[in-house]
C-alpha positions as CSV (number, residue, x, y, z in Angstrom):
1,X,-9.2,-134.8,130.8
2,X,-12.9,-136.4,131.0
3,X,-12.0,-138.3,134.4
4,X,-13.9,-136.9,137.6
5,X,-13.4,-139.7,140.4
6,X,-16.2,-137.8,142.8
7,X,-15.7,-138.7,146.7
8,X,-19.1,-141.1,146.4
9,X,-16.9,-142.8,143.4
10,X,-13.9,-145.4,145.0
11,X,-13.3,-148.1,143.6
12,X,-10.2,-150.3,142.7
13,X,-9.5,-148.4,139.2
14,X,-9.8,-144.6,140.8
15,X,-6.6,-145.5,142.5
16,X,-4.7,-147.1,139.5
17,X,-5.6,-143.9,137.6
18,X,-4.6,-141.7,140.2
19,X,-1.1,-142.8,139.9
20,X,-0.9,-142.5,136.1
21,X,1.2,-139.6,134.3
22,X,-0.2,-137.6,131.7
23,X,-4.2,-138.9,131.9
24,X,-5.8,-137.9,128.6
25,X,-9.0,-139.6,129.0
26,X,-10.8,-142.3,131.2
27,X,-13.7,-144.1,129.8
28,X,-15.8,-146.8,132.3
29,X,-17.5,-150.3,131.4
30,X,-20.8,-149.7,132.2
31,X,-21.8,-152.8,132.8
32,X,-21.3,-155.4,135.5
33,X,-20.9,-159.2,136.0
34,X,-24.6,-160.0,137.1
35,X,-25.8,-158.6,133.7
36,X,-24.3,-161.7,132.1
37,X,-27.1,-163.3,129.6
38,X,-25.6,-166.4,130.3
39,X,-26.6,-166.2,134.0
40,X,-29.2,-163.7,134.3
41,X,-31.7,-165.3,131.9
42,X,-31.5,-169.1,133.5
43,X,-31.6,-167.3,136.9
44,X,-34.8,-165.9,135.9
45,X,-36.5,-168.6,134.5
46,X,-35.5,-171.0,137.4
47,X,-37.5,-168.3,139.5
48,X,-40.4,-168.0,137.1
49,X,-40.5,-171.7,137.0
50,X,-40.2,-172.3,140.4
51,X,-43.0,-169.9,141.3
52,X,-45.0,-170.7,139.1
53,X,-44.4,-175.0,140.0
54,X,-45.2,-174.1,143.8
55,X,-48.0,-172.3,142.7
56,X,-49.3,-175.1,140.5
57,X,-48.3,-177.7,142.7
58,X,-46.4,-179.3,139.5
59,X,-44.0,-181.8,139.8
60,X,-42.7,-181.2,136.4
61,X,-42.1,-177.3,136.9
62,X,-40.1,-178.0,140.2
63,X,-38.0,-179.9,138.0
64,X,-37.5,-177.5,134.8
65,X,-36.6,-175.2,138.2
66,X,-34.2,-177.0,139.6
67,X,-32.2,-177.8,136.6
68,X,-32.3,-174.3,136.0
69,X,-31.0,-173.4,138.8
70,X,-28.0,-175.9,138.4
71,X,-27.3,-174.5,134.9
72,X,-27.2,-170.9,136.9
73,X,-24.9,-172.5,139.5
74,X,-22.7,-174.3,136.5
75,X,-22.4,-171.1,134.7
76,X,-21.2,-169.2,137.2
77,X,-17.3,-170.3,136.7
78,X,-17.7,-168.7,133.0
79,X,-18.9,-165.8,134.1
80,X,-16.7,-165.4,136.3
81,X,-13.8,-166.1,133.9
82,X,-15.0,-163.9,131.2
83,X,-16.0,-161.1,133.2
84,X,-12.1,-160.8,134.8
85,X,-11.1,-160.6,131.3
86,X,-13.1,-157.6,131.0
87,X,-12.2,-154.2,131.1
88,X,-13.5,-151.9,133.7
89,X,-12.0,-148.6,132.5
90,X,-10.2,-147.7,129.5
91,X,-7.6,-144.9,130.2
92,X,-5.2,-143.4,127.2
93,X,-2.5,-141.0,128.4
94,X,-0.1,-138.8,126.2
95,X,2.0,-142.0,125.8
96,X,-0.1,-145.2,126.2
97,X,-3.5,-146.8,125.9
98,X,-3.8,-149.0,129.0
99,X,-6.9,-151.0,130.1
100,X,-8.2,-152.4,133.9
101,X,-9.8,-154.1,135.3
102,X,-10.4,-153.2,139.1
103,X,-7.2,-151.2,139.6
104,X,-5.1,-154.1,137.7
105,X,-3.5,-153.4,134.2
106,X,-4.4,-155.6,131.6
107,X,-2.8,-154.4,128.7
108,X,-0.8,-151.5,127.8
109,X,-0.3,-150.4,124.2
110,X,2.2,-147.1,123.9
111,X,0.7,-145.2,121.0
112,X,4.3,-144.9,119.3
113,X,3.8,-148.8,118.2
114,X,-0.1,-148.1,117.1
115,X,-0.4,-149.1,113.7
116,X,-4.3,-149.2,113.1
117,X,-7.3,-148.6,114.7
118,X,-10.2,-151.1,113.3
119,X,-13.8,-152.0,113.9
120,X,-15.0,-155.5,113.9
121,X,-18.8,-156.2,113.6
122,X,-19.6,-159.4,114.9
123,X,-23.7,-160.0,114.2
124,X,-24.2,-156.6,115.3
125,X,-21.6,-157.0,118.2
126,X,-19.3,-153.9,117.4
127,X,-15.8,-153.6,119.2
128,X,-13.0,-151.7,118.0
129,X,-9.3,-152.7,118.2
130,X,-6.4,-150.4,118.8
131,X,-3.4,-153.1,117.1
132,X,0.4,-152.2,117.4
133,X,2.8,-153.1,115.1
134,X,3.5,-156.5,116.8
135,X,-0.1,-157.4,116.2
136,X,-1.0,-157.5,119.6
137,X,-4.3,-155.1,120.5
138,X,-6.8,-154.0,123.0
139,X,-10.1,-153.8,122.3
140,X,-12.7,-151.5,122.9
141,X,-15.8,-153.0,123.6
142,X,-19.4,-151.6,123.3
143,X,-19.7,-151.7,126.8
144,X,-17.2,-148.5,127.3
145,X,-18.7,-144.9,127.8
146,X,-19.2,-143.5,124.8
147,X,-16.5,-146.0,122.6
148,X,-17.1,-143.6,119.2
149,X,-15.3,-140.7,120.3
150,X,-13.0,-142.7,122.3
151,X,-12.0,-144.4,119.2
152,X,-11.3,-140.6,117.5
153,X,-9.4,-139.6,120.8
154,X,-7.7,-143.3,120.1
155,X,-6.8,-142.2,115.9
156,X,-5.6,-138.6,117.2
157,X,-3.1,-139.7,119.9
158,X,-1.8,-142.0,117.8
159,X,-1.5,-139.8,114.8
160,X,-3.5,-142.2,112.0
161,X,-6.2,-141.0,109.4
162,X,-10.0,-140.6,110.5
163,X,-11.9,-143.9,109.2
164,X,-11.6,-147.8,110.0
């Protein structure tokens, strides 16, 4: 088992996976919901701009700022929306892949009804889907600790061939 929840570690998942049977691995999303593009880099430029209008004393700067700033505030709702859609661990036990998101299961796949275990590559955005034989899946995103060999842990638990 690669899951250590250290004492300076709580958080909402910690206890989810402490009351799971049989943990074979846990792998984190290292990322978090301010690191959204779609709200960081607007964010930033309404503070660039804004400086950089007071500084200038330019009318037209101010401006660019403030509708920044709005497209920040208007964006938020998305980020938001997509970010609790996000895994924030992946655990597999000996029966089941299961994801969370702070301490609430999203999805649960038993590895009995895995029948493939594909990448996608997206423009360079690669994710990995665990699919059961109902067609439903659960996607590994890049964003997971170290989502190659949780992929091979993903093939061997559910008893499929190496290889997408």
């Amino acid at each position: 088992m690669t899951h250590d929840p250290t004492p300076a570690r709580r958080d909402p998942d910690d206890a989810a996976i402490a009351g799971m049977a049989d943990v074979v691995t846990v792998r984190r999303n290292v990322t978090n919901w301010y690191q959204n593009a779609t709200f960081v880099y607007p964010l930033l430029a309404a503070v660039v701009t804004g400086v950089a209008g007071l500084l200038l004393d330019s009318f037209e700067l101010k401006g660019f700022s403030l509708f920044l700033f709005a497209v920040t505030v208007a964006m938020l709702p998305i980020v938001y929306m997509t970010w609790v859609a996000t895994p924030t661990a992946v655990v597999f036990t000996r029966d089941a892949a299961v994801t969370l998101h702070r301490g609430r299961e999203m999805k649960r796949i038993p590895w009995s009804r895995v029948r493939a275990v594909t990448m996608h590559d997206t423009l360079g955005n690669v994710r990995w889907k665990i699919v059961d034989d109902e067609g439903d899946h659960l996607t590994i995103d890049k964003d997971i600790e170290d989502p190659e060999s949780l992929v091979e842990e993903a093939r061997r638990l559910a008893g499929l061939a190496g290889g997408a």
